[in-house]
TORPA-4810 file (N, C-alpha, C, O; in nm, 3 decimals):
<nodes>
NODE_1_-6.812_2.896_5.599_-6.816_2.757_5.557_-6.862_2.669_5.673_-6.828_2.694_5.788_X
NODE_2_-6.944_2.561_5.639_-6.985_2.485_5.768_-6.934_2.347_5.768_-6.943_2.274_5.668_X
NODE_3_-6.885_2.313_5.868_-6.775_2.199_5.898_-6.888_2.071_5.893_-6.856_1.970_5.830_X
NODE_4_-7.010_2.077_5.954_-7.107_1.949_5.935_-7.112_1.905_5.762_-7.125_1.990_5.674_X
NODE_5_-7.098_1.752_5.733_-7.153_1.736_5.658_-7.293_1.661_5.665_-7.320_1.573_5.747_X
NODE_6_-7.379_1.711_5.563_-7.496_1.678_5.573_-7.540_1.585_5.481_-7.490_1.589_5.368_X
NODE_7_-7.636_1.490_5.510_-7.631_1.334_5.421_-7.778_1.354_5.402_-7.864_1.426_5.453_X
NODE_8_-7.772_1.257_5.304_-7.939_1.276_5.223_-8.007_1.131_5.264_-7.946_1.024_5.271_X
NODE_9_-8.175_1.159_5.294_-8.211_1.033_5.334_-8.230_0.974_5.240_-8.253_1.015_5.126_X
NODE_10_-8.221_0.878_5.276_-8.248_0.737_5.174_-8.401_0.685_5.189_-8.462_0.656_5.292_X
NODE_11_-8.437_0.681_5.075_-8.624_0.659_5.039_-8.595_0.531_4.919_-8.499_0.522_4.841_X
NODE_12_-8.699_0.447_4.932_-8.670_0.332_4.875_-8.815_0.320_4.811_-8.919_0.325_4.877_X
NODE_13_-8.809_0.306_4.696_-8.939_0.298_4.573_-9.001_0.148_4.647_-8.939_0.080_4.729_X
NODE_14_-9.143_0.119_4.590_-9.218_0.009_4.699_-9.116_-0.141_4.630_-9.085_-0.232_4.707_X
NODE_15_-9.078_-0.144_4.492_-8.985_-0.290_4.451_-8.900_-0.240_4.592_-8.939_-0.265_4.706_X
NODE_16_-8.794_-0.173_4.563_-8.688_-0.234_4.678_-8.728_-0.203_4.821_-8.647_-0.242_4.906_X
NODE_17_-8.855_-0.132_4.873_-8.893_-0.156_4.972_-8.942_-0.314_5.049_-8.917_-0.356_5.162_X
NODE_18_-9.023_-0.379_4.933_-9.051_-0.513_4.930_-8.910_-0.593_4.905_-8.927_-0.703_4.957_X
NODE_19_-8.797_-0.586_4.856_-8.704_-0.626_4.823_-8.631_-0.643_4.990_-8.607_-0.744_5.056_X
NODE_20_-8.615_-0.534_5.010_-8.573_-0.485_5.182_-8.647_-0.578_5.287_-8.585_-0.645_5.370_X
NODE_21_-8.769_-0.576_5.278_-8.924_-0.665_5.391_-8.890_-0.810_5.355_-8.918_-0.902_5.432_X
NODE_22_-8.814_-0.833_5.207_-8.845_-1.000_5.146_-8.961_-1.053_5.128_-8.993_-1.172_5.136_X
NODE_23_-9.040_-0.938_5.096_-9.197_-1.006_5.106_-9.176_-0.960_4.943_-9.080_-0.900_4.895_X
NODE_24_-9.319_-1.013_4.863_-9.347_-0.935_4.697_-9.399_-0.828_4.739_-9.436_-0.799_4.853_X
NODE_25_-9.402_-0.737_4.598_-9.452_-0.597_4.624_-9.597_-0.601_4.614_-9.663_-0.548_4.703_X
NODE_26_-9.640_-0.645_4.536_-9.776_-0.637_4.523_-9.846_-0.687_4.724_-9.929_-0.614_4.778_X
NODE_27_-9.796_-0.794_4.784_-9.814_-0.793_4.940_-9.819_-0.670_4.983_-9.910_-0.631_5.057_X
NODE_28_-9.713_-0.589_4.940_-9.684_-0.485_5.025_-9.770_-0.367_5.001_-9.829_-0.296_5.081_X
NODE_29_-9.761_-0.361_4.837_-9.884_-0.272_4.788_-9.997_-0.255_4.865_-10.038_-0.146_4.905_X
NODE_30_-10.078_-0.428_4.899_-10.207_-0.433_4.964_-10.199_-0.410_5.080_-10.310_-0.365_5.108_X
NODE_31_-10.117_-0.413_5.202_-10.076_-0.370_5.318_-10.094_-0.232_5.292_-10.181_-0.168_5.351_X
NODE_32_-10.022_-0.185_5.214_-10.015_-0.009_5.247_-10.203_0.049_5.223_-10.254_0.134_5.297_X
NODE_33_-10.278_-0.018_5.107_-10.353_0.011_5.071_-10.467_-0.017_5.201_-10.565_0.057_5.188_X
NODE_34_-10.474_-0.082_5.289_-10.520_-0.162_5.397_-10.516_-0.107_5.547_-10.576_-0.140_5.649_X
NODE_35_-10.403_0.011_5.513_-10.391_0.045_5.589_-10.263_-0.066_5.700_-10.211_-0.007_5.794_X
NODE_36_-10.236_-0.172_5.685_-10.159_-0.239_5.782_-10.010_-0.249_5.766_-9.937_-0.291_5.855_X
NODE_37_-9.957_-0.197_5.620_-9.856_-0.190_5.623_-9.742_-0.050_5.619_-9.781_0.060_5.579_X
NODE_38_-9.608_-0.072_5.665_-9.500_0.054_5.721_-9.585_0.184_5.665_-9.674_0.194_5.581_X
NODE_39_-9.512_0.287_5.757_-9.506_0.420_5.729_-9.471_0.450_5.554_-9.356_0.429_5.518_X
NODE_40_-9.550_0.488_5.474_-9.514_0.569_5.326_-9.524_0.739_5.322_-9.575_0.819_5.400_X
NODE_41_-9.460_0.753_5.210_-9.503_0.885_5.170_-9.530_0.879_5.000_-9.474_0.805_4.920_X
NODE_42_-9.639_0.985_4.971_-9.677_0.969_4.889_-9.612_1.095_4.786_-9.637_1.207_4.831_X
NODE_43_-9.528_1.095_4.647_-9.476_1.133_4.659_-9.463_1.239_4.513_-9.383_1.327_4.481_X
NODE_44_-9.619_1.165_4.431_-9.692_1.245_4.369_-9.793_1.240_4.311_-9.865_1.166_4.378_X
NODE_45_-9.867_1.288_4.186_-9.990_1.263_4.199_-10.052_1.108_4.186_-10.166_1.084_4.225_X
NODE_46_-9.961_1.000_4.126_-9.986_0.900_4.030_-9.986_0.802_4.200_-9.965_0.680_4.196_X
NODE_47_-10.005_0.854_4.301_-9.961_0.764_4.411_-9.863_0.725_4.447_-9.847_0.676_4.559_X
NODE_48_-9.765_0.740_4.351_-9.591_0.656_4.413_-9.518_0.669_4.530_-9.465_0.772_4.571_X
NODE_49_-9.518_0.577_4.574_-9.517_0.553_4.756_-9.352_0.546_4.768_-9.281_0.499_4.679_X
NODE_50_-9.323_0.577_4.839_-9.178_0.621_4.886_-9.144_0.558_5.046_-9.218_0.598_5.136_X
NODE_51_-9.052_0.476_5.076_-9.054_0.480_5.223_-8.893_0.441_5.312_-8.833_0.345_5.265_X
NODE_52_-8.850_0.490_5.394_-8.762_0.526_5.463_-8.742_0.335_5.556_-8.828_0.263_5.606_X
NODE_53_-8.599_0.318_5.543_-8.544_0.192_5.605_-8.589_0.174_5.743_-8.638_0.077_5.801_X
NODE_54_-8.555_0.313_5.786_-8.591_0.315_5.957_-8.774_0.272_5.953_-8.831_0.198_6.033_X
NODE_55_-8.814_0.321_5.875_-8.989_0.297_5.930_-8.963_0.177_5.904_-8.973_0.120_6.013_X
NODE_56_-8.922_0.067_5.789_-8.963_-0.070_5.753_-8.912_-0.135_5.862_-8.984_-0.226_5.904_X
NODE_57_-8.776_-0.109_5.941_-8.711_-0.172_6.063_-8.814_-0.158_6.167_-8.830_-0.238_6.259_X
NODE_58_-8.902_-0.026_6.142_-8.963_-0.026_6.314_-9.090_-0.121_6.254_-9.114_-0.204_6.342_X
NODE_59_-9.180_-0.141_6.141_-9.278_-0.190_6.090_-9.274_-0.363_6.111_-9.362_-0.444_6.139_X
NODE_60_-9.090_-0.380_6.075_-9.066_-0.531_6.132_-9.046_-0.554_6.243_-9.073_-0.665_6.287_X
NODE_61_-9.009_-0.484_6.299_-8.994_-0.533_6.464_-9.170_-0.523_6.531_-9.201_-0.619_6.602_X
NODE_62_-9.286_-0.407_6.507_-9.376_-0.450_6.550_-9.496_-0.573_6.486_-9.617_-0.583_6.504_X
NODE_63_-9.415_-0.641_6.419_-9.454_-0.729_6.349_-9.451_-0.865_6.430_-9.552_-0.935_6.425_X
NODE_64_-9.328_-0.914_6.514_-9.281_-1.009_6.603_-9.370_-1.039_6.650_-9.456_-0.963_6.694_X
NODE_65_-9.371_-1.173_6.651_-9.467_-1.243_6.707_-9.406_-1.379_6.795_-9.318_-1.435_6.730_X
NODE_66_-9.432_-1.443_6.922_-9.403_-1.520_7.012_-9.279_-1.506_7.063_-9.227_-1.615_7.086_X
NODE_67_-9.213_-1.410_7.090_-9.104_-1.370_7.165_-9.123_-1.312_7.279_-9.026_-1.276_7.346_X
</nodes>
């Protein structure tokens, strides 16, 4: 028996990814499509983009501007 428990990542469909950013999705849509917006994964054939909290945190922080 193994004493670690193991946790499942959390992937966020592009609504509550944009929900998460506070930006609309369709913004976010064109970012990803553009190439300028967070890390996705793609996650089957129809395109449905998938993406992880930690990338949108690191995507907002290199976002900062005049600090």
């Amino acid at each position: 028996m193994y004493s670690h428990a193991m946790t499942e990542p959390v992937w966020l469909n592009i609504t509550a990814a944009a929900r998460y950013l506070g930006i609309h999705r369709n913004t976010l849509w064109r970012r990803c499509q553009k190439g300028t917006g967070p890390a996705f994964y793609r996650v089957s054939t129809r395109g449905d983009h998938r993406f992880r909290p930690e990338d949108l945190d690191a995507w907002l922080a290199a976002q900062r501007t005049g600090e």
